[in-house]
C-alpha positions in Angstrom: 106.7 69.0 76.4 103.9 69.7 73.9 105.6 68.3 71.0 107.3 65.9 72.6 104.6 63.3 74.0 105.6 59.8 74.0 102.1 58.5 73.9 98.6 60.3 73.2 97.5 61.2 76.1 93.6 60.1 76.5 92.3 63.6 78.2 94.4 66.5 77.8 93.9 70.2 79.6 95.0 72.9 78.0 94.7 76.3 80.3 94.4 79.0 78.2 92.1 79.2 75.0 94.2 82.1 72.8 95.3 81.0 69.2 98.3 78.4 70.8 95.8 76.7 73.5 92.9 76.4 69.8 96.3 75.2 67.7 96.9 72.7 69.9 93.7 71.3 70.8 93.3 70.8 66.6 96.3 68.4 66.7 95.3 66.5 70.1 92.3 65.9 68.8 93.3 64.8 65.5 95.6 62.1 67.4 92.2 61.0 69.7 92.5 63.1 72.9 89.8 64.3 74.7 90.3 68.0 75.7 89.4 70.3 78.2 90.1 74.3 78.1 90.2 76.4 81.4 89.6 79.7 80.8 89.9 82.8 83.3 88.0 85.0 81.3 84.5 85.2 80.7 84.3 83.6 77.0 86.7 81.3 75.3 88.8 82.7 72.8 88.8 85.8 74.4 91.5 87.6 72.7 89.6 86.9 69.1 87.4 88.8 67.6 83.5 88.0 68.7 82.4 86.6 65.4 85.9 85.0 64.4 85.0 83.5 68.2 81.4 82.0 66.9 83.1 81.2 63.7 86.0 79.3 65.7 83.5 77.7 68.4 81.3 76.2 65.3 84.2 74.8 63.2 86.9 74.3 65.8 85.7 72.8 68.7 82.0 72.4 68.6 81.9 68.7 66.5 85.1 67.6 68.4 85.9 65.6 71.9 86.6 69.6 73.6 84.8 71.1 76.6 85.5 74.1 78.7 85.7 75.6 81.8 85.4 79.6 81.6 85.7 82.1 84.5 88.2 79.9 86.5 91.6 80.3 86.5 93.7 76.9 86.8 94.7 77.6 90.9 97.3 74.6 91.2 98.5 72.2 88.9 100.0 69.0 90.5 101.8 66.5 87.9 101.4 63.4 87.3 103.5 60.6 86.2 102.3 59.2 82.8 100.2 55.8 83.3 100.4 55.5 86.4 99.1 58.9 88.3 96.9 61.3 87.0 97.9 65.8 86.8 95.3 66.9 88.8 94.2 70.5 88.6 92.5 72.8 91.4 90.2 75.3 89.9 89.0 78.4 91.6 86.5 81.1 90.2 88.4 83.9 88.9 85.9 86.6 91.0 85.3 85.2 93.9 88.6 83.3 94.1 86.3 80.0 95.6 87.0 76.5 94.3 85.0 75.1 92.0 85.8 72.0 90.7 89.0 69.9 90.6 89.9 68.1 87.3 92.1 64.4 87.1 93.6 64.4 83.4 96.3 62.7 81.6 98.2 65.4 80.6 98.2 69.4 80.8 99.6 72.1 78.8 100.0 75.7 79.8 98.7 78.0 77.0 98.6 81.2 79.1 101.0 83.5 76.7 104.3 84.2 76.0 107.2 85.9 77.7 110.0 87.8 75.7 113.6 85.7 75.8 115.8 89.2 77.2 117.1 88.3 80.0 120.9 88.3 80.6 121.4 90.3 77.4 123.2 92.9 79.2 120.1 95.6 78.6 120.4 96.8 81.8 124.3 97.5 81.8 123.5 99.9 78.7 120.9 101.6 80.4 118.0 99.8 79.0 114.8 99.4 81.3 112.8 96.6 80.5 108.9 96.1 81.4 107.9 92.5 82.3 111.4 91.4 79.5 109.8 93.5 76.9 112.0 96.2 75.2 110.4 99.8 74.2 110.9 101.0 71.0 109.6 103.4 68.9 108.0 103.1 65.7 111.0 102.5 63.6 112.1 99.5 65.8 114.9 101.9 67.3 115.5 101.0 71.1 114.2 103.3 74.0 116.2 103.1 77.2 112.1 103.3 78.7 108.9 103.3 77.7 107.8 106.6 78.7 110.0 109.4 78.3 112.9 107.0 76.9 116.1 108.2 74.7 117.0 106.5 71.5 119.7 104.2 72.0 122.2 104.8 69.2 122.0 102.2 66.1 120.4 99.5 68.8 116.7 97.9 67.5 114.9 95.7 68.6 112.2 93.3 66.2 109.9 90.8 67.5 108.3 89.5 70.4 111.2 91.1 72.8 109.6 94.1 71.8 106.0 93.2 72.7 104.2 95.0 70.2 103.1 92.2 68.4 103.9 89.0 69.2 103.6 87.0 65.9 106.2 85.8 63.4 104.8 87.7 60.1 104.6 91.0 62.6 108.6 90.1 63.4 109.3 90.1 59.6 107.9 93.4 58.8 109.5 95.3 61.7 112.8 93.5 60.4 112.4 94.8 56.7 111.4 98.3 58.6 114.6 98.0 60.8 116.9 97.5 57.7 115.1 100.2 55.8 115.8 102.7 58.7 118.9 101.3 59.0 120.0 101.9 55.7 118.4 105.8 55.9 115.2 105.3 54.4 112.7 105.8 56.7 110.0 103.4 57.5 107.6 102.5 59.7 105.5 99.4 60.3 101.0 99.8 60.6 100.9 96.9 63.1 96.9 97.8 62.2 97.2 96.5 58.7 99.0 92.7 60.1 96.7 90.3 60.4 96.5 87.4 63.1 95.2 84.3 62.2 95.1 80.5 63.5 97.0 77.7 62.0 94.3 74.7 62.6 
């Protein structure tokens, strides 16, 4: 994986350019890589906001060995075997759906998002509907056997990113301390406005 690279791969393609794609690309080119973002949306960094974007762009990636694809999504990724064959990735253009360039590198990383770790917890036996893994809850973390309409399941919560509210570890901490506050009969709720996201470069 990611973290565990035996060598430093040369040219590196990381699809995806949200805060773990711009993490990573920090630390491959600090070891010497070359790398390359593909990007289905129309900017890069397109989850940030516009002038934490510029901000990014100018300090992040601007003076270093990173280009970009943007408004191609990353149609077929074919590995490769390290030294010996290149990953080779089939890009198509995420309107028209034509392709657009094929890219040879030495490695690739997948930076699309995250996906909540539920499954084969059981939810479903207790009535629980999940959307895409993600558990609804209501603002004091309490589970919801849906998201629209749902019942509170009796002392059940849920913190985190299998809730899907906001998937970052300082966001999981404040819905825990708002879980144990409800918990204990003091009522609390968490302004997910007031959390901040930031990028660890």
């Amino acid at each position: 994986g990611a973290l565990e690279l035996q060598s430093v791969p040369e040219w590196v393609a990381i699809i995806g350019s949200g805060y773990i794609g711009l993490e990573f690309s920090d630390v491959y080119t600090a070891l010497g890589s070359e790398v390359t973002f593909i990007e289905a949306m129309d900017d890069i960094m397109p989850t940030f906001d516009r002038e934490i974007a510029k901000l990014a762009e100018r300090l992040l990636i601007r003076d270093r060995a990173i280009d970009y694809r943007t408004g191609v999504f990353a149609s077929e990724v074919t590995p490769g075997i390290p030294g010996e064959k290149p990953v080779t990735i089939k890009m198509i253009d995420a309107k028209t759906k034509e392709h657009v360039e094929t890219l040879e590198v030495d490695a690739a990383m997948v930076a699309t998002g995250r996906v909540p770790n539920t499954k084969d917890m059981g939810l479903e036996d207790m009535g629980i509907e999940t959307n895409r893994g993600f558990v609804a809850v209501n603002e004091k973390m309490q589970v919801l056997t849906k998201a629209e309409g749902g019942e509170v399941v009796p002392n059940l919560y849920c913190i985190g990113d299998a809730n899907g509210k906001m998937m970052l570890a300082h966001a999981a901490s404040a819905q825990g301390i708002s879980a144990i506050e409800n918990i204990a009969g003091r009522e609390h709720v968490v302004d997910h406005d007031a959390i901040p996201s930031f990028l660890l470069c």
